[in-house]
Structure formats: C-alpha cells, structure tokens
C-alpha positions in Angstrom: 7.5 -15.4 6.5 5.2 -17.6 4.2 4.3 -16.3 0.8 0.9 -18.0 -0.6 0.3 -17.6 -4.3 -3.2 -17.2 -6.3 -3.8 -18.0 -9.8 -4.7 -14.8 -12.1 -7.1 -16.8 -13.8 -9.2 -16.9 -11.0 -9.1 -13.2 -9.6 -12.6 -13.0 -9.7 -12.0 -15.4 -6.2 -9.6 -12.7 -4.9 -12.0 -11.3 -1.9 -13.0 -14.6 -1.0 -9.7 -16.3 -1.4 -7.6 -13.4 0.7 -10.5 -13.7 3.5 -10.0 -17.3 3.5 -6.2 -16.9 3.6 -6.1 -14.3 6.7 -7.3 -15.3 9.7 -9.0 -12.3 11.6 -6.4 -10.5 13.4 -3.7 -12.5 12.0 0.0 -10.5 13.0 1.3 -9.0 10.2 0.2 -10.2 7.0 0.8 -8.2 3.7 -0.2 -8.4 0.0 1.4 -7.0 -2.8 0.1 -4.7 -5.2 1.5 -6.1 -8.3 0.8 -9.3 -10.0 3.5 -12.0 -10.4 3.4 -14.4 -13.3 4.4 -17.5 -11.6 4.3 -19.2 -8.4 7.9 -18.3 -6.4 7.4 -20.7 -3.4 6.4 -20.5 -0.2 9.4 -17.9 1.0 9.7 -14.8 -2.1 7.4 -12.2 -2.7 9.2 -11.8 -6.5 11.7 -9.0 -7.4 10.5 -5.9 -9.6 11.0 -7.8 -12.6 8.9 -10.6 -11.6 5.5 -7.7 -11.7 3.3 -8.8 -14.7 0.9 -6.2 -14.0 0.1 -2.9 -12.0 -3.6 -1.9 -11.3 -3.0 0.9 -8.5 -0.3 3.8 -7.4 0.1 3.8 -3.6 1.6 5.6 -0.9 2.7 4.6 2.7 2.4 7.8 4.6 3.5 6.9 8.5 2.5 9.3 10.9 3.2 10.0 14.4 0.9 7.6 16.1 2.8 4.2 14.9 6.2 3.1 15.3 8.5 4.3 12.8 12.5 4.6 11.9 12.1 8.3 11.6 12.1 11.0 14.1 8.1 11.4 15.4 8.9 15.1 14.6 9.4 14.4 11.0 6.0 12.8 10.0 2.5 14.2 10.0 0.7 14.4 13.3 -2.2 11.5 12.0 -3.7 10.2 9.3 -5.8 13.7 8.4 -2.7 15.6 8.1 -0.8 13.4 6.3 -4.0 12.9 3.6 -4.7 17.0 3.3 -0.8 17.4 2.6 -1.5 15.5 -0.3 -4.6 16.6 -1.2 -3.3 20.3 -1.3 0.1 19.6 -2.9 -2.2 18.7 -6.1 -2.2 14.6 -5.9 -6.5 13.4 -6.5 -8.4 12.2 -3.7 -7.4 8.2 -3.4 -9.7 5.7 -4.6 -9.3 4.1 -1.2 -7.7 4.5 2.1 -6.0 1.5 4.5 -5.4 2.6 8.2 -2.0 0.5 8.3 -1.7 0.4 12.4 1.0 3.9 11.7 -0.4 5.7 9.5 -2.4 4.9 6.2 -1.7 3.3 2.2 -3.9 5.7 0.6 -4.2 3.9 -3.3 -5.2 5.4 -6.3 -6.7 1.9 -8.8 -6.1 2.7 -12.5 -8.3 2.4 -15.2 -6.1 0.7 -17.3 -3.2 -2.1 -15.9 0.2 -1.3 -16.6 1.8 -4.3 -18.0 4.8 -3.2 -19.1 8.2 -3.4 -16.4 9.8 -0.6 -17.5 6.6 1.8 -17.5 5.8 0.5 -14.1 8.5 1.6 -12.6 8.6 4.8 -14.6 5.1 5.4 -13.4 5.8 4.7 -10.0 8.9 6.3 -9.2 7.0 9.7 -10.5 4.3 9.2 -8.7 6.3 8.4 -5.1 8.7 11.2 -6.3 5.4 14.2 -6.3 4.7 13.0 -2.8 7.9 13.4 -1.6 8.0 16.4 -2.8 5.0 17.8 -1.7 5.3 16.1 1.6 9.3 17.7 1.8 7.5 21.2 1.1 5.7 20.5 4.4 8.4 19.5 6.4 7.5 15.6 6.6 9.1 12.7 5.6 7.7 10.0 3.8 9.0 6.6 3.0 10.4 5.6 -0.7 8.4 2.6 -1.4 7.7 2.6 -4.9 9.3 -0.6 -5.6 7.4 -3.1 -7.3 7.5 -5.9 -5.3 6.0 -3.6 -2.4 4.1 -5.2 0.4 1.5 -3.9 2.3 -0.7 -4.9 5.3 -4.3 -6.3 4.3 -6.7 -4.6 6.7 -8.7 -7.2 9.0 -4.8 -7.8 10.7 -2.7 -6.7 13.4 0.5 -4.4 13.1 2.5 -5.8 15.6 5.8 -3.5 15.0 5.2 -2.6 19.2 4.2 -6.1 20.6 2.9 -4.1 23.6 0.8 -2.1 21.4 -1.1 -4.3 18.8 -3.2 -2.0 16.2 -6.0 -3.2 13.4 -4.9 -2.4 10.3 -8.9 -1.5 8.4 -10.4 0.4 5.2 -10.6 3.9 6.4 -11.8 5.1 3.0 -13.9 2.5 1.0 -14.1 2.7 -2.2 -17.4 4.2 -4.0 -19.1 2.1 -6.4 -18.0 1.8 -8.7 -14.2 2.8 -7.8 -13.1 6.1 -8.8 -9.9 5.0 -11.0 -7.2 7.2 -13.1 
C-alpha cells in the first residue's frame, strides 16, 4: 500500500484534495479518521499514539452481503438491520452513513475534536464497547475496530475483498446541513 499525507493547515482543501487523490473506482483505498501530526512516509498509516485529533466515533458493522472472517450467520442480514440494531439498542442516529461494499461505517462527527490520546481512546473504546453490546444482545457480531489508527474505505472506490465480486463503496446517508454532531 501507499499512504499519501495532507497538511492540516490546509483542511479546508480536504474534499478537493481526497477527490483528486482517488481515482473513481480506484480498488481499495481507505482514509483514516484521526489526524496525524506529521508526515510518516509513503508506507504507515501512524500508530494510536501518532492521532493528534479525533472529530468522529465510527462503527464497521459487516453484514451478510460482503465477505467477512465471521460466520454469515453471525452478522446482520443487510445494512437496515444492522442500523435499527443500533438505533434500538439506544446509540443516536449517525451523522452519516458509508455503504463499505459489506456492510456500512455509520459515523457520528463530534462537535468538539478530541485532542487528547488518552481520552481518544477512552472515548472510543466505550463507544465500540455499547455496540458490541447491543449488537451481542441481538445475536450478531461486530468487529473491534476502535483503534485509532483505523482505516476505512472512502466511498467513490471499489471493495475488492472477492475479485470476482467488485462492490462501490458510496454515502448511503449524507449528512444534513449543517451535520448533526455530538
């Protein structure tokens, strides 16, 4: 893989700069949700440690549709399902959705960045920890992934996990204007 870095002080270029970076229907391409401080080079994505800021909570919630290490049996039957679980387990309605290709990211943006390490992960491992509960309570399974140095596909590219079976990863949910945050 190739990592490509963008300045913070020009995040106000983000949308144009990640269009520019992906080439429609590029395989696999990811970003990560968490800034990084300094440029790593071309081949690291950064450690926890490396976050200098969190703006969102996330989720990867697989479903039965994609391909997946778990048994079909364990996740939820699509997207919907996997959503309402949460939804009716207590967790808000996401600020935004991302069809991954398997299943969805649903993301809740905060309303203040985190910027502290140790209340990132704090923050994170609670909030990953509810789902899993809630989604245990249902009889699904849903990955860990609420490390800080978490990747996740960037809709407008292909999940490629099945070669045979290439899938769009798009915004399912957009968010409203402005963004419902937390």
């Amino acid at each position: 893989y190739t990592t490509t870095w963008y300045d913070a002080s020009q995040a106000t270029c983000y949308p144009m700069a990640a269009r520019n970076a992906v080439n429609l229907y590029e395989v696999d391409t990811y970003v990560r949700l968490t800034t990084v401080g300094a440029n790593l080079g071309p081949t690291r994505r950064g450690r926890a440690g490396d976050s200098v800021e969190m703006t969102a909570l996330y989720l990867d919630v697989d479903d039965r549709t994609g391909v997946h290490k778990h048994d079909a049996a364990e996740l939820p039957p699509d997207i919907e399902t996997g959503l309402s679980t949460l939804l009716a387990g207590g967790l808000p309605e996401p600020s935004l959705v991302i069809s991954s290709g398997g299943g969805c990211y649903p993301i809740w943006l905060l309303s203040t960045p985190i910027t502290d390490v140790a209340e990132m992960k704090e923050i994170s491992d609670a909030w990953h920890l509810a789902a899993e509960s809630i989604f245990r309570a249902s009889g699904f399974h849903l990955d860990k992934v609420s490390d800080l140095s978490r990747m996740l596909r960037v809709p407008g590219t292909l999940n490629a996990k099945d070669p045979t079976d290439l899938r769009l990863a798009t915004i399912r949910k957009p968010p409203s204007n402005p963004a419902v945050r937390f």
